[in-house]
C-alpha positions in Angstrom: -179.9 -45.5 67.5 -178.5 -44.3 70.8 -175.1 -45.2 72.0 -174.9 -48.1 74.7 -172.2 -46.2 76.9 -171.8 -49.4 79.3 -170.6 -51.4 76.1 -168.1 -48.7 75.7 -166.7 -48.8 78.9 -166.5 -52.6 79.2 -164.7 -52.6 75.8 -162.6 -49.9 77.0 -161.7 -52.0 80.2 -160.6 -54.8 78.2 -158.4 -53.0 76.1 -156.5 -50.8 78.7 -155.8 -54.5 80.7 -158.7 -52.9 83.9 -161.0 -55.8 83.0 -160.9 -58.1 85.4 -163.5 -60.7 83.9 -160.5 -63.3 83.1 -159.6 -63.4 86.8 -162.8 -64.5 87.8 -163.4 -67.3 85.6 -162.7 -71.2 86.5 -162.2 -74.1 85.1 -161.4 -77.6 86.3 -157.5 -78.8 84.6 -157.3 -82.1 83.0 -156.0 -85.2 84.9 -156.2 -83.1 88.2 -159.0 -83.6 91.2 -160.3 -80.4 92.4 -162.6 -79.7 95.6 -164.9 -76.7 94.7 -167.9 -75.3 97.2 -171.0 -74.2 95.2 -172.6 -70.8 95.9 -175.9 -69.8 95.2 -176.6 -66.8 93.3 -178.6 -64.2 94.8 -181.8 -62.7 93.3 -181.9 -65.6 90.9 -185.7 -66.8 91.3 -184.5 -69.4 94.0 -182.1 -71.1 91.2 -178.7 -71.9 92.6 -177.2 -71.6 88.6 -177.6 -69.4 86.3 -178.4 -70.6 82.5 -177.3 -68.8 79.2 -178.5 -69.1 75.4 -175.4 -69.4 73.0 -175.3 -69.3 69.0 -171.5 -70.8 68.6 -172.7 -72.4 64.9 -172.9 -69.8 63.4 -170.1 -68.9 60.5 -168.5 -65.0 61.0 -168.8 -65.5 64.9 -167.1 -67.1 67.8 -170.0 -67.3 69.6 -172.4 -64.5 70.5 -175.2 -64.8 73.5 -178.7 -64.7 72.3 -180.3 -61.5 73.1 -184.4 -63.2 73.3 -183.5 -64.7 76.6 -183.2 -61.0 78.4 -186.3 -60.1 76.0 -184.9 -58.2 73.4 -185.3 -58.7 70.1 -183.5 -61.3 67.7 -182.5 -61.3 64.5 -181.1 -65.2 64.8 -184.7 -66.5 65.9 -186.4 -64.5 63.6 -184.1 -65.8 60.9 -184.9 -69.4 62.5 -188.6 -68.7 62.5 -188.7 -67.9 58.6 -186.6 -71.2 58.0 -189.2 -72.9 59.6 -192.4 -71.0 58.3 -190.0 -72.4 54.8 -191.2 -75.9 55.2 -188.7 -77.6 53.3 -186.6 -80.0 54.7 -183.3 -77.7 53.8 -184.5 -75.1 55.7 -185.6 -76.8 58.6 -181.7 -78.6 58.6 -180.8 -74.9 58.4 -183.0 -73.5 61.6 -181.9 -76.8 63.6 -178.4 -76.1 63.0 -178.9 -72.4 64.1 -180.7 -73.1 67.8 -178.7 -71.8 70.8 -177.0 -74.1 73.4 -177.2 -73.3 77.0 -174.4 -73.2 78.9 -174.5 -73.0 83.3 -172.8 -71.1 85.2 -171.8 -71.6 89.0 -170.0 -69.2 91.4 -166.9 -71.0 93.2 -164.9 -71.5 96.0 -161.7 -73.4 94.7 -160.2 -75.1 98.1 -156.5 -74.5 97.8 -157.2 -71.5 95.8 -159.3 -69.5 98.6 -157.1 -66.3 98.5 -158.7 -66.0 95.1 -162.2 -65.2 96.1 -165.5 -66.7 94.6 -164.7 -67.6 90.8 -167.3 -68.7 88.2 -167.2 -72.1 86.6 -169.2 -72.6 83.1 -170.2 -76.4 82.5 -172.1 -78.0 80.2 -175.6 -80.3 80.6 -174.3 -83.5 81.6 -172.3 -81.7 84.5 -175.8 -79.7 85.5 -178.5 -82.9 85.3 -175.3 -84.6 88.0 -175.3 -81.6 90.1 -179.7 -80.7 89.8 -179.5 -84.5 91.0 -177.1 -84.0 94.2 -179.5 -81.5 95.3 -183.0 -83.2 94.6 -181.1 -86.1 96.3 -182.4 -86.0 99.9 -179.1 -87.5 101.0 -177.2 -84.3 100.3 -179.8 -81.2 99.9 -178.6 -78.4 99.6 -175.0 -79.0 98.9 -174.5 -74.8 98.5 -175.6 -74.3 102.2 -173.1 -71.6 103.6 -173.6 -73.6 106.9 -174.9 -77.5 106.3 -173.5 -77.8 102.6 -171.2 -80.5 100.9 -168.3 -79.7 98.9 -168.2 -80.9 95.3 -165.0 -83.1 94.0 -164.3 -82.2 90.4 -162.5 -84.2 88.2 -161.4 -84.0 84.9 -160.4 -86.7 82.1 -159.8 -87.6 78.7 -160.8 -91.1 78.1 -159.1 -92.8 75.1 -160.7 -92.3 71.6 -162.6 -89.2 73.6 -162.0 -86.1 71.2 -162.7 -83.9 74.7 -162.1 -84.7 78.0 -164.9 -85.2 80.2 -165.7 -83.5 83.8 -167.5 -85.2 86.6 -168.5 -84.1 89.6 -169.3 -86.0 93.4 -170.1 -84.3 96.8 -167.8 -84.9 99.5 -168.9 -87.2 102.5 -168.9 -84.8 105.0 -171.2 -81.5 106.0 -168.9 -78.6 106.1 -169.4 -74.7 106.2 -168.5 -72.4 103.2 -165.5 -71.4 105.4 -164.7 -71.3 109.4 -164.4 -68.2 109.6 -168.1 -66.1 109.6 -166.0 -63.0 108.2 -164.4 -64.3 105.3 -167.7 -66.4 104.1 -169.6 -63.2 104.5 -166.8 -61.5 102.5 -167.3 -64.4 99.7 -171.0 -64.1 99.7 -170.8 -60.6 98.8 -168.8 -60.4 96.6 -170.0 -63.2 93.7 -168.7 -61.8 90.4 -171.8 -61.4 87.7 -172.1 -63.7 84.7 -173.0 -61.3 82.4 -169.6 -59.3 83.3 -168.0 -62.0 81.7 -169.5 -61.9 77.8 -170.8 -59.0 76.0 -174.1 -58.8 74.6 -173.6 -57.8 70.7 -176.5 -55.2 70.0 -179.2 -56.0 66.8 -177.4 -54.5 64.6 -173.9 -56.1 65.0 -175.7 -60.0 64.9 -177.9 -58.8 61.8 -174.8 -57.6 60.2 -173.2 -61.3 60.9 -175.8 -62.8 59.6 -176.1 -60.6 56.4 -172.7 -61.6 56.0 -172.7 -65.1 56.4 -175.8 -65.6 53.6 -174.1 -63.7 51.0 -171.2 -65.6 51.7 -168.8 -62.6 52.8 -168.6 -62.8 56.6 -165.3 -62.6 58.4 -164.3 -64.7 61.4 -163.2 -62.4 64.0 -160.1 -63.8 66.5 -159.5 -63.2 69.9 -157.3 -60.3 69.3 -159.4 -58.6 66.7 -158.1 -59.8 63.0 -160.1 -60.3 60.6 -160.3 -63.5 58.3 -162.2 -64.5 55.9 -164.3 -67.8 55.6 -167.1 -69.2 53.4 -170.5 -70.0 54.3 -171.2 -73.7 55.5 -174.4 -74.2 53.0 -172.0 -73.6 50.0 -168.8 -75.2 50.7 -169.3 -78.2 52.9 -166.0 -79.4 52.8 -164.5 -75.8 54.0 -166.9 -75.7 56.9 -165.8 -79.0 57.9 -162.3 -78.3 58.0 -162.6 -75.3 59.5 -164.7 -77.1 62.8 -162.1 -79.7 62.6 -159.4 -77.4 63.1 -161.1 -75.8 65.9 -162.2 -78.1 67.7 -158.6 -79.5 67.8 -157.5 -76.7 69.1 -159.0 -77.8 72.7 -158.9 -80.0 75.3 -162.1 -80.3 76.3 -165.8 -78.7 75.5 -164.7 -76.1 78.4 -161.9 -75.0 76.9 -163.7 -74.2 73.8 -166.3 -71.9 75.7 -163.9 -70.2 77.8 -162.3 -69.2 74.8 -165.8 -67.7 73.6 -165.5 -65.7 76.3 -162.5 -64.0 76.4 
């Protein structure tokens, strides 16, 4: 198997503190209003966004990007497809459970924050069908419209009972340009970080191996700084796997918080 150098040198980045992925990340902070201006992503078929396919429900991993959408091969759907060629109602719980989420991404200007540069902001579907809907809205357009766009007001909340807080989003009222000055939105236009820069894409090997694991019940959950620890699979010890999502999940604020975390 031949070495994937660029992995090597991105891991290498992260660990000598030269990655720079963490600075260009975004995220709205609870019980505060933000106004954000949406940037288009070039060469992205005409789609202002870009989607990506997660596995985060899978037990020995803390989330892993699903190598079938950039046409490589997959040993999670072709686990999922055997499941289902199964029949039985067990296995078909079991391939359900396994099926990626997607998660959008947008590249930002934070107003307040514009010293920063363009960030990216990761949001989940109810966020994308309200923002998909400001645009098809003939009101509005195209709100990411260096020249004729809207900015977006974000706000985030917790209602009461709410285990996360939830993030909604509403243009502004008025047409305004990405910035006033031609050289600094230039400057922000070329220079949108990359999505992919900000995960790493574990090879066919590594996500086979987590799988091996997690069937014969011997994966490890690895942390964010690299310790191992061991865990049991969910289709043999319900009641572990249930405390072990309850503790996570209380361990953020909101549904953001838990896929920044993925990927850092």
């Amino acid at each position: 198997m031949a070495i994937d150098f660029d992995a090597i040198k991105r891991k290498l980045e992260r660990l000598s503190g030269a990655d720079k992925s963490r600075n260009s990340k975004w995220k709205p902070e609870e019980g505060e209003e933000h106004t954000v201006r949406l940037i288009s992503f070039p060469d992205n078929d005409g789609q202002p966004f870009k989607e990506v396919q997660w596995y985060y429900n899978i037990p020995g991993s803390r989330g892993m990007v699903a190598p079938y959408q950039f046409g490589k091969k997959d040993p999670v759907q072709e686990l999922i497809s055997k499941l289902r060629d199964e029949g039985s109602k067990e296995s078909y719980e079991m391939a359900k459970n396994l099926y990626p989420n997607m998660r959008t991404y947008a590249a930002v200007v934070v107003r307040g924050q514009e010293d920063e540069g363009v960030k990216i902001w990761g949001f989940g579907k109810t966020v994308y069908q309200k923002l998909l809907s400001i645009m098809l809205d003939e009101d509005y357009g195209d709100i990411t419209d260096p020249l004729e766009g809207r900015d977006i007001k974000v706000v985030c909340t917790k209602p009461p009972g709410k285990k996360y807080a939830m993030t909604d989003v509403m243009p502004r009222g008025k047409v305004t340009k990405l910035s006033t000055k031609s050289k600094q939105a230039s400057e922000w236009l070329e220079n949108i970080p990359k999505v992919e820069d900000l995960y790493t894409l574990k090879s066919y090997d590594e996500i086979s191996g987590i799988l091996e694991n997690w069937i014969n019940g011997d994966e490890e959950t690895v942390s964010s700084e690299g310790t191992a620890h061991r865990s049991t699979p969910s289709s043999t010890n319900t009641t572990s796997d249930s405390t072990s999502k309850k503790t996570e999940s209380e361990s953020f604020g909101s549904l953001d918080d838990a896929f920044a975390d993925l990927m850092e």
